[in-house]
MIGU-277907 format. One record per residue (C-alpha): residue number from 1; x, y, z. Coordinates in pm, 1 decimal, always signed. Layout:
<site resi="NUM" xx="X" yy="Y" zz="Z"/>
...
REM end
This chain:
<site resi="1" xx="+0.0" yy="+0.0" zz="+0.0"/>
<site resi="2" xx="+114.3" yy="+371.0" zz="-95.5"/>
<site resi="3" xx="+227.0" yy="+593.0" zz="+171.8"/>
<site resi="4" xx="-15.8" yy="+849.7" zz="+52.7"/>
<site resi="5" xx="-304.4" yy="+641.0" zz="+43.3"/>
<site resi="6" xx="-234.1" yy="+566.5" zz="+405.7"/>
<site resi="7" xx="-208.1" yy="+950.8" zz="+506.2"/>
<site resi="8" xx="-488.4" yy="+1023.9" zz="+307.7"/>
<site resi="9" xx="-728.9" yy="+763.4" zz="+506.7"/>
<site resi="10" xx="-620.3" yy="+869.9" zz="+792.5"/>
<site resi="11" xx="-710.9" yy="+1231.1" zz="+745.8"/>
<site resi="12" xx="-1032.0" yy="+1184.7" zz="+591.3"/>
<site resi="13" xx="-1149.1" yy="+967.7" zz="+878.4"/>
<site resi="14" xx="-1035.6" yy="+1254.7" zz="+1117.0"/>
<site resi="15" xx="-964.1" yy="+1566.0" zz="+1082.6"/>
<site resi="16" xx="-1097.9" yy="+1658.9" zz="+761.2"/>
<site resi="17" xx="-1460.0" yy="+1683.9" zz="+746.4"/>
<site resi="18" xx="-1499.2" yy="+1965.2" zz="+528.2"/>
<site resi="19" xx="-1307.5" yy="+1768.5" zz="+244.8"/>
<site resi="20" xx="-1567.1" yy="+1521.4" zz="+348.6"/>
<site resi="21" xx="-1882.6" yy="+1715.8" zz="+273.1"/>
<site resi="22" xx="-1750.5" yy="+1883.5" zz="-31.0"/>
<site resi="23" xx="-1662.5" yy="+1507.3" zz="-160.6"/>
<site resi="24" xx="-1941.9" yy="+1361.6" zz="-3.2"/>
<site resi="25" xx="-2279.2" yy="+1651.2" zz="+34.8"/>
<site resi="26" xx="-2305.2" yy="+1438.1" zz="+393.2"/>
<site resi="27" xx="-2131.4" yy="+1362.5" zz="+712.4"/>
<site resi="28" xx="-2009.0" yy="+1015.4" zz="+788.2"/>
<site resi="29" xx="-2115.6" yy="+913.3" zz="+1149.0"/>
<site resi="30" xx="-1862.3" yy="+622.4" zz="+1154.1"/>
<site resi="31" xx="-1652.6" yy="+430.1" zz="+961.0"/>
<site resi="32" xx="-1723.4" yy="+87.4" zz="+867.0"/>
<site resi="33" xx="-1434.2" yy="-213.7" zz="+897.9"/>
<site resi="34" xx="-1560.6" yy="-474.7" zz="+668.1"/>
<site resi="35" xx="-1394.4" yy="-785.8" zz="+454.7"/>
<site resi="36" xx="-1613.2" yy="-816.4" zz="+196.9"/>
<site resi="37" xx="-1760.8" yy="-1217.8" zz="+107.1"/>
<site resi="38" xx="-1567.9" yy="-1273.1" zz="-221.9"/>
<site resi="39" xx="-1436.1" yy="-1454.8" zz="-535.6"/>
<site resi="40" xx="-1118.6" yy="-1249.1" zz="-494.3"/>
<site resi="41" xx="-958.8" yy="-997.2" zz="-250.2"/>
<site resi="42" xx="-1177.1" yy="-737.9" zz="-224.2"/>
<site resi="43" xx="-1051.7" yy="-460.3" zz="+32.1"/>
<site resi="44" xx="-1226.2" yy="-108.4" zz="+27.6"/>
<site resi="45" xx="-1015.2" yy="+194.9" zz="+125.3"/>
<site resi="46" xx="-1286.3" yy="+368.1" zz="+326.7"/>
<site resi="47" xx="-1668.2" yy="+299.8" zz="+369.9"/>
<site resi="48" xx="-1847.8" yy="+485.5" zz="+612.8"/>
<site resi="49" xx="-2191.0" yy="+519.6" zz="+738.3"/>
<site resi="50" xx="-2383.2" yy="+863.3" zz="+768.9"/>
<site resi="51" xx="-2646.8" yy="+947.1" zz="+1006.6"/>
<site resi="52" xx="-2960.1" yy="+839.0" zz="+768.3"/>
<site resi="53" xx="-2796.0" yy="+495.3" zz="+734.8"/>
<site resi="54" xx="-2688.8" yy="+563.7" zz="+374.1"/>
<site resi="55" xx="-2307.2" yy="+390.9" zz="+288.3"/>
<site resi="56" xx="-2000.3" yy="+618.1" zz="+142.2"/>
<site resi="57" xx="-1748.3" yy="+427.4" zz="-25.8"/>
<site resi="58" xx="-1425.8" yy="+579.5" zz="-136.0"/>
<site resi="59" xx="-1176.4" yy="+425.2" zz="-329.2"/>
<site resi="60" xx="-819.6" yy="+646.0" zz="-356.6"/>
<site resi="61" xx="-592.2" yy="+638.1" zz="-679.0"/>
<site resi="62" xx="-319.7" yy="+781.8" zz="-807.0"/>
<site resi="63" xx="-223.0" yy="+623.4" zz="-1135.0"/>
<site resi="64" xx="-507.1" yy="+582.1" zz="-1465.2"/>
<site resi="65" xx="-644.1" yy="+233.7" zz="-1457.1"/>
<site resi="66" xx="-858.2" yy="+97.3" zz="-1707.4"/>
<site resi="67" xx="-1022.9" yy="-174.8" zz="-1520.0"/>
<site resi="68" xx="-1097.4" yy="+60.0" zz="-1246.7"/>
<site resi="69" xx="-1496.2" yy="+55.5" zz="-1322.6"/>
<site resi="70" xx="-1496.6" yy="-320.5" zz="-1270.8"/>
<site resi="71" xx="-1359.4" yy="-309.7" zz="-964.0"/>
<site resi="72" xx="-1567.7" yy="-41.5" zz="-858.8"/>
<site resi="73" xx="-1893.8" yy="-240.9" zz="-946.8"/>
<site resi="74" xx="-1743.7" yy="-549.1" zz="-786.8"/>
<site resi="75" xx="-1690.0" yy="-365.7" zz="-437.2"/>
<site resi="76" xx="-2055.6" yy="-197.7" zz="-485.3"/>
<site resi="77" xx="-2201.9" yy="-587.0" zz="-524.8"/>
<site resi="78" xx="-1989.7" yy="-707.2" zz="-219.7"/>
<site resi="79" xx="-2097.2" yy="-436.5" zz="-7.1"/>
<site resi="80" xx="-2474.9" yy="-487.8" zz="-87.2"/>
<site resi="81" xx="-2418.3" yy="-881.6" zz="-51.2"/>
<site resi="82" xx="-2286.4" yy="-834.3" zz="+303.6"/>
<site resi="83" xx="-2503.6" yy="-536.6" zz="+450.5"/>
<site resi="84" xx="-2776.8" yy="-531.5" zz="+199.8"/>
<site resi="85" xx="-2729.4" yy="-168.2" zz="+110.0"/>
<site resi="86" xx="-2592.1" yy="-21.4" zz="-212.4"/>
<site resi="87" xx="-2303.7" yy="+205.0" zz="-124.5"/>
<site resi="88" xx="-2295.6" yy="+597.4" zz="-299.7"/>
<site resi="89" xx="-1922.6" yy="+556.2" zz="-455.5"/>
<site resi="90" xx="-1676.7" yy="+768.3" zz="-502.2"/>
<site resi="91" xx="-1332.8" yy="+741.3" zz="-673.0"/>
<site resi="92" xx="-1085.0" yy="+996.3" zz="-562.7"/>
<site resi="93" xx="-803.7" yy="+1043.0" zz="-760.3"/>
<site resi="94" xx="-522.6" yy="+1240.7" zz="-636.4"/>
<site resi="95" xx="-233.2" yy="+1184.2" zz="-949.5"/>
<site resi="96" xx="-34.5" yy="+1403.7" zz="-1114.5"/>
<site resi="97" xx="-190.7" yy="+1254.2" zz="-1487.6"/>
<site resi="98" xx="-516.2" yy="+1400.6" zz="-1594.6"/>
<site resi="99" xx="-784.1" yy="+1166.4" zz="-1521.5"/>
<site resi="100" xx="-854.2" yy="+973.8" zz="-1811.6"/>
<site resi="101" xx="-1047.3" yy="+676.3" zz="-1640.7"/>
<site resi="102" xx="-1415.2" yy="+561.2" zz="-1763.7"/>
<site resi="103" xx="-1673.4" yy="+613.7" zz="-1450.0"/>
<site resi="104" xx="-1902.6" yy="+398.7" zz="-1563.2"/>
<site resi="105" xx="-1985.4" yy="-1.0" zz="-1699.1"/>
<site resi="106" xx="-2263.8" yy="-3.3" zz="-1962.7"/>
<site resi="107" xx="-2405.2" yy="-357.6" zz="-2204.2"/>
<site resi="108" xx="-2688.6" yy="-529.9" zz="-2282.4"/>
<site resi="109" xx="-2993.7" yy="-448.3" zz="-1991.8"/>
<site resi="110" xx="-2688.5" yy="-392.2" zz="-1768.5"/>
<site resi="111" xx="-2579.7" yy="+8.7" zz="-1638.1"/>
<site resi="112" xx="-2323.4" yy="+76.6" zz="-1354.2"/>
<site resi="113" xx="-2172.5" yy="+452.2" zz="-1259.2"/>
<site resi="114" xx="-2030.7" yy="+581.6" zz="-1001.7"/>
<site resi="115" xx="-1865.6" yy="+977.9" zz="-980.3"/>
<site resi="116" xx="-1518.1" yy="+991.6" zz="-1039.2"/>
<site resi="117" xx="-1357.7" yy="+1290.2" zz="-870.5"/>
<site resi="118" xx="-998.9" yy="+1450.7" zz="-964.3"/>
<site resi="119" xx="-919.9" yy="+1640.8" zz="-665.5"/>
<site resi="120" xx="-796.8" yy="+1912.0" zz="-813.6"/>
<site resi="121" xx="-1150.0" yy="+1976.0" zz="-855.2"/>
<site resi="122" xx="-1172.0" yy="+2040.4" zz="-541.4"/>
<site resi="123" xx="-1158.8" yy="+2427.4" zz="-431.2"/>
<site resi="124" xx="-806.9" yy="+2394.8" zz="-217.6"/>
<site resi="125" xx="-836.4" yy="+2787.2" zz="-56.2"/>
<site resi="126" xx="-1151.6" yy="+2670.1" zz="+97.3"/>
<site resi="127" xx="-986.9" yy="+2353.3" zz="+259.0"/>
<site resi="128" xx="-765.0" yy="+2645.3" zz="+388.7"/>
<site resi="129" xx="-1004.0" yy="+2851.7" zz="+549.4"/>
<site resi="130" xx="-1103.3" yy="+2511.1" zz="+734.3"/>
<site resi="131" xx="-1033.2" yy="+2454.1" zz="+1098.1"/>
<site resi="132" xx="-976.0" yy="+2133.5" zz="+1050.3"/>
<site resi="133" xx="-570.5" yy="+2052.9" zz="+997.4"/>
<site resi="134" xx="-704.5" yy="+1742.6" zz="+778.8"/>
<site resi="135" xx="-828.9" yy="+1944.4" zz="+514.9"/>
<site resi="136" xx="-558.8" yy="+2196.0" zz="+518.8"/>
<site resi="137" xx="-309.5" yy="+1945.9" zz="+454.2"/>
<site resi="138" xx="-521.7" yy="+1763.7" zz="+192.3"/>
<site resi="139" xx="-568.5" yy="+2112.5" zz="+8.9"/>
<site resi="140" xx="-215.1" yy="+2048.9" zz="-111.0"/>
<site resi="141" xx="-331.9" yy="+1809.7" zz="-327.8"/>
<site resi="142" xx="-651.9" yy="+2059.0" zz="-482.4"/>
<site resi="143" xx="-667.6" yy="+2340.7" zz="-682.2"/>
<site resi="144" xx="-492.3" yy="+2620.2" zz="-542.6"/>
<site resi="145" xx="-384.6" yy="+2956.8" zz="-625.1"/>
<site resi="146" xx="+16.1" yy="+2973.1" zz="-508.9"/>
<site resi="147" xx="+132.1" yy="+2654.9" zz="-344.3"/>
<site resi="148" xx="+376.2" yy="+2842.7" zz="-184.6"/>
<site resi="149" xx="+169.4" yy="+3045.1" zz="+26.4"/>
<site resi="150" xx="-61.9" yy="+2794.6" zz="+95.5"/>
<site resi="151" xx="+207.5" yy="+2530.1" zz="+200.8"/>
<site resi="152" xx="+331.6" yy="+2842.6" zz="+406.1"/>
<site resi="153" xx="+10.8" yy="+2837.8" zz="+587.4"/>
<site resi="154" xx="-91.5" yy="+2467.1" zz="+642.3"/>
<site resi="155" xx="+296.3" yy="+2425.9" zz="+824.7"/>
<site resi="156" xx="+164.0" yy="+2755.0" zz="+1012.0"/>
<site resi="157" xx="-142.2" yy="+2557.9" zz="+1124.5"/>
<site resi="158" xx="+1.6" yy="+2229.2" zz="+1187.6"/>
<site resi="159" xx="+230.6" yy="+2455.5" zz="+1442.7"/>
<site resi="160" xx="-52.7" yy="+2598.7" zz="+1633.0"/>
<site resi="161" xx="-243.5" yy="+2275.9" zz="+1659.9"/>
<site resi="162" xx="-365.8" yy="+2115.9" zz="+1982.6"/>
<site resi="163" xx="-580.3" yy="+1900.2" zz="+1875.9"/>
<site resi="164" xx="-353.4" yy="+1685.0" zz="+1673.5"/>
<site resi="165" xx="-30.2" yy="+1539.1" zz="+1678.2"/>
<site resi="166" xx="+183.0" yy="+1811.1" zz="+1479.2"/>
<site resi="167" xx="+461.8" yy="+1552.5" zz="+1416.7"/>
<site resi="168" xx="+177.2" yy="+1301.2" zz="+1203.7"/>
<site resi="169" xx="+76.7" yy="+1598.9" zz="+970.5"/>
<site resi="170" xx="+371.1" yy="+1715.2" zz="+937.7"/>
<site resi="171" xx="+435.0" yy="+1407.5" zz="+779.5"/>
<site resi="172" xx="+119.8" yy="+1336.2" zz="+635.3"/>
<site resi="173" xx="+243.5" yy="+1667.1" zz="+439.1"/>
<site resi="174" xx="+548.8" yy="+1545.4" zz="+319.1"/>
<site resi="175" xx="+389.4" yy="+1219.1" zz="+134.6"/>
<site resi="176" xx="+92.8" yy="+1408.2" zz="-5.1"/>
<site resi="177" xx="+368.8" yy="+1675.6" zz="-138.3"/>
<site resi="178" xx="+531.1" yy="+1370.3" zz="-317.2"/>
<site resi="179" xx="+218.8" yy="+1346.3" zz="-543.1"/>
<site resi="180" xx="+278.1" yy="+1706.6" zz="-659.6"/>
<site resi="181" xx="+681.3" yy="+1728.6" zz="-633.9"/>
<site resi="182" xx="+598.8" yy="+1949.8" zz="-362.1"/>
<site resi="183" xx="+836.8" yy="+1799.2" zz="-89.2"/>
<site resi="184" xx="+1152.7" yy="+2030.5" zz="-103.7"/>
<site resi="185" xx="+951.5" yy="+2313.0" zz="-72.3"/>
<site resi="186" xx="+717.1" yy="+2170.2" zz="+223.8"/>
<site resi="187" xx="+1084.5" yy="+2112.9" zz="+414.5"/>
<site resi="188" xx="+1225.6" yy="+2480.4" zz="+305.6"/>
<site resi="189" xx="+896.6" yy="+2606.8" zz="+460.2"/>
<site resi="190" xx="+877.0" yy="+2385.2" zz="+788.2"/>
<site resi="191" xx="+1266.2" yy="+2422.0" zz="+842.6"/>
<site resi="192" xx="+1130.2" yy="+2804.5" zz="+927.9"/>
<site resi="193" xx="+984.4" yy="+2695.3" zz="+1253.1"/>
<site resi="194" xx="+1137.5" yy="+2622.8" zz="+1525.6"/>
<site resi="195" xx="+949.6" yy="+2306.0" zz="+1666.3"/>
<site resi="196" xx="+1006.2" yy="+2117.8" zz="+1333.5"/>
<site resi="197" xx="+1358.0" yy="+2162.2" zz="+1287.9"/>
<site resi="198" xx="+1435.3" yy="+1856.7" zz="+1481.8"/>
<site resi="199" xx="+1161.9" yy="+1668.9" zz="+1379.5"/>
<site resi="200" xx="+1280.3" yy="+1683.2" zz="+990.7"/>
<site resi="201" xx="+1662.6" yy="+1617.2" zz="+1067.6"/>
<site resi="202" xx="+1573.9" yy="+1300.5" zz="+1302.3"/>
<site resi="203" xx="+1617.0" yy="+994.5" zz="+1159.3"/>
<site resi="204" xx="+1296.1" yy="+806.3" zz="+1338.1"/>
<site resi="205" xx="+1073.1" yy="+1063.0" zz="+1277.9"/>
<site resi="206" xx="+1220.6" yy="+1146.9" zz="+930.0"/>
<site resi="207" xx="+1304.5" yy="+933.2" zz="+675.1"/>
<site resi="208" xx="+1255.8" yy="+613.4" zz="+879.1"/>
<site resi="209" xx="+911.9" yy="+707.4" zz="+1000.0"/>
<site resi="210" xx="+810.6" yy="+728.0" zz="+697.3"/>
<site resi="211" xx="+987.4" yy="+402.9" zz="+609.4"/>
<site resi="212" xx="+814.9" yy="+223.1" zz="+907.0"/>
<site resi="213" xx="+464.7" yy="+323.4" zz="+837.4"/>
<site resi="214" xx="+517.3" yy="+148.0" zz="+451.9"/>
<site resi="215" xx="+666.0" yy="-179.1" zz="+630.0"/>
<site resi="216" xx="+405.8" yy="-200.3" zz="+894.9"/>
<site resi="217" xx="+133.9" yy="-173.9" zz="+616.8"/>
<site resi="218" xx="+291.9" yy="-459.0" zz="+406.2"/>
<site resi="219" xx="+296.2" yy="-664.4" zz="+684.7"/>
<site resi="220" xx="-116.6" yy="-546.1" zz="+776.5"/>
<site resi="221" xx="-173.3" yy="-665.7" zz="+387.9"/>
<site resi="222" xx="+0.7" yy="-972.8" zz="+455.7"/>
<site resi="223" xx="-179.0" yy="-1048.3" zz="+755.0"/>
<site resi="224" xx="-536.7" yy="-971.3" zz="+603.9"/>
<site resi="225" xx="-466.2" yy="-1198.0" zz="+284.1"/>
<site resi="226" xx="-325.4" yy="-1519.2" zz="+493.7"/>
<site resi="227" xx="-662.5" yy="-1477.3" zz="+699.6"/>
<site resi="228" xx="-891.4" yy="-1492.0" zz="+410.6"/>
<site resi="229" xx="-689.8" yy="-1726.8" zz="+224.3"/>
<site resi="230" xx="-748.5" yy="-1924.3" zz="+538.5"/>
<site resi="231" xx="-1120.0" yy="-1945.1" zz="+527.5"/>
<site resi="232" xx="-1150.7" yy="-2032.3" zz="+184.3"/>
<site resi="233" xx="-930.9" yy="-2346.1" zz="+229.3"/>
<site resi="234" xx="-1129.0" yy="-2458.6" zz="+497.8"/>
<site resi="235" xx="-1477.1" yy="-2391.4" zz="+324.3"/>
<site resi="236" xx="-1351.6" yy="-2625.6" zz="+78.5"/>
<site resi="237" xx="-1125.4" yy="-2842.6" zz="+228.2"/>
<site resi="238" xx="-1157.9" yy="-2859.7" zz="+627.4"/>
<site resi="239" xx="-934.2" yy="-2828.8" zz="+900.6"/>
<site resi="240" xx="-561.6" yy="-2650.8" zz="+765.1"/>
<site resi="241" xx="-325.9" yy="-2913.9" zz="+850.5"/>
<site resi="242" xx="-29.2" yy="-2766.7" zz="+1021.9"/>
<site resi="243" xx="+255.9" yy="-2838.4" zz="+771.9"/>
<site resi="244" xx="-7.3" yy="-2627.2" zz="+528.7"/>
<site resi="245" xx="-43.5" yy="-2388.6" zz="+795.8"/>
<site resi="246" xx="+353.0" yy="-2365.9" zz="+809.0"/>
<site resi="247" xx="+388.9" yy="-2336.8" zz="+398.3"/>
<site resi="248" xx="+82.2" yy="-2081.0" zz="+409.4"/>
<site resi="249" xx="+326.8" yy="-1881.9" zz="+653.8"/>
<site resi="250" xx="+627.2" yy="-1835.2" zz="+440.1"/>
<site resi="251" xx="+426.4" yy="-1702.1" zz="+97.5"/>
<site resi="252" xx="+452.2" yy="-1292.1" zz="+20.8"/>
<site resi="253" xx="+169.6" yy="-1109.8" zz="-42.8"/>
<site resi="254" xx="+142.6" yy="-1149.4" zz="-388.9"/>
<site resi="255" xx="+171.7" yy="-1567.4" zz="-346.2"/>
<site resi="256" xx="-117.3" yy="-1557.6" zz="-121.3"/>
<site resi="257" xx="-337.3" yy="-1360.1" zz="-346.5"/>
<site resi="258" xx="-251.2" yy="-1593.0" zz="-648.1"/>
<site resi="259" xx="-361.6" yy="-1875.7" zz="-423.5"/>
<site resi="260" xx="-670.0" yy="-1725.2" zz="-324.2"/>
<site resi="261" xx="-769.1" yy="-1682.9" zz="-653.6"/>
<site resi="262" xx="-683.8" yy="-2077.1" zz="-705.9"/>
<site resi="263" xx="-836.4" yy="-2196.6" zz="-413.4"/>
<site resi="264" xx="-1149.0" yy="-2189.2" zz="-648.8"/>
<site resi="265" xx="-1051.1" yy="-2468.5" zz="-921.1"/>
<site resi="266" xx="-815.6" yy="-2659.5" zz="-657.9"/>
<site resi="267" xx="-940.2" yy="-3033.4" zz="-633.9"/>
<site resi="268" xx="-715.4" yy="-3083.6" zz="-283.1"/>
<site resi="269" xx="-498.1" yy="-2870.8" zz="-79.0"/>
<site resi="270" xx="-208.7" yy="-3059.3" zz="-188.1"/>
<site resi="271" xx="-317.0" yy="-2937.1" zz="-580.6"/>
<site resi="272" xx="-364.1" yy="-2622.8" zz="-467.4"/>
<site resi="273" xx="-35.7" yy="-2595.0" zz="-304.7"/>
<site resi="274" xx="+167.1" yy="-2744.0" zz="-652.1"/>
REM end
């Protein structure tokens, strides 16, 4: 998983409710933590709940991907299979690319859509006026009038914050500058106060941090795909003998999901394991 897409789900599940409502027109009560029932691997990035019961579903991307609307239409049929509830969907797309990605599935007697936003879209100065520190660090990514200034600013908030640990945003920054080869001049304008100095010149808070949070969501992604992998072989097999459990243990990410997807068409765990 992309260090953005980690910063970003963190702030929109926080501190950034105005981003929220501008993406969204409502406000998400709570969000939902859900494995979907599934042929393949089918993790959302965010689905949340809003106060009339309705389902949000955002899915975050950075790069153009073509088979983007079929993925979207297979998360909206999971989600209704397990809460019985048709999400309102939104893809997000924060690259540097113009969006060129179809929002929408049509054939015979058969229509799927679902609004594809470019966040640059999205008015950044207002995300600045917010008084939320999530949406002023997620205006970097929207439309804005000098990036300078407003990078100026959001470190100037991030300072004065009590409500939120400065050090996260501050990094949370720094990745989301990435997208826009922004970085450089989010460190020239952070290196001006005091309180970050430190902060961008230490090693665990710097660089590594940064470093950690990408290992520690490999090894989440791991963790998730064993587990489901799991349950399908005993569905269709039984009990997981433990040499199996022990050759299950040693597989990357990327094995597991290639067995999952066998798991299917396997006669035996031993031809599932060839």
């Amino acid at each position: 998983m992309q260090e953005y897409d980690v910063a970003l789900k963190l702030l929109l599940q926080g501190p950034a409710r105005l981003t929220m409502r501008e993406l969204t027109s409502t406000v998400v009560e709570k969000w939902l933590d859900v494995e979907l029932p599934k042929v393949q691997n089918l993790r959302l990035d965010l689905l949340g709940e809003a106060a009339d019961g309705s389902l949000v579903h955002i899915e975050l991307q950075s790069g153009n991907d073509v088979t983007r609307p079929l993925r979207m239409a297979e998360y909206c049929l999971g989600v209704f299979r397990l809460l019985r509830k048709f999400p309102r969907q939104i893809l997000l797309y924060v690259g540097e690319a113009p969006l060129r990605m179809d929002s929408e599935l049509r054939g015979p007697d058969v229509s799927f859509r679902y609004r594809a936003v470019d966040i640059r879209e999205v008015d950044g100065d207002l995300l600045l006026e917010s008084k939320e520190v999530g949406d002023n660090v997620i205006a970097i990514l929207a439309r804005l009038r000098d990036h300078k200034d407003a990078i100026r600013r959001i470190v100037v908030k991030i300072e004065a914050s009590v409500e939120i640990d400065r050090e996260t945003a501050l990094q949370a920054l720094l990745i989301l500058a990435g997208l826009r080869g922004l970085e450089e001049l989010v460190e020239e304008e952070a290196r001006k106060v005091p309180i970050f100095y430190d902060i961008l010149d230490n090693k665990v808070l710097g660089r590594e941090f940064k470093k950690g949070l990408k290992e520690g969501e490999l090894k989440g992604e791991l963790k998730g795909e064993l587990r489901v992998l799991r349950r399908q072989i005993e569905k269709r097999f039984g009990a997981i003998p433990e040499r199996v459990e022990e050759h299950l243990a040693t597989r990357s990410t990327t094995e597991l999901e290639e067995l999952s997807v066998r798991v299917l068409d396997a006669q035996s765990i031993e031809d599932l394991l060839k």
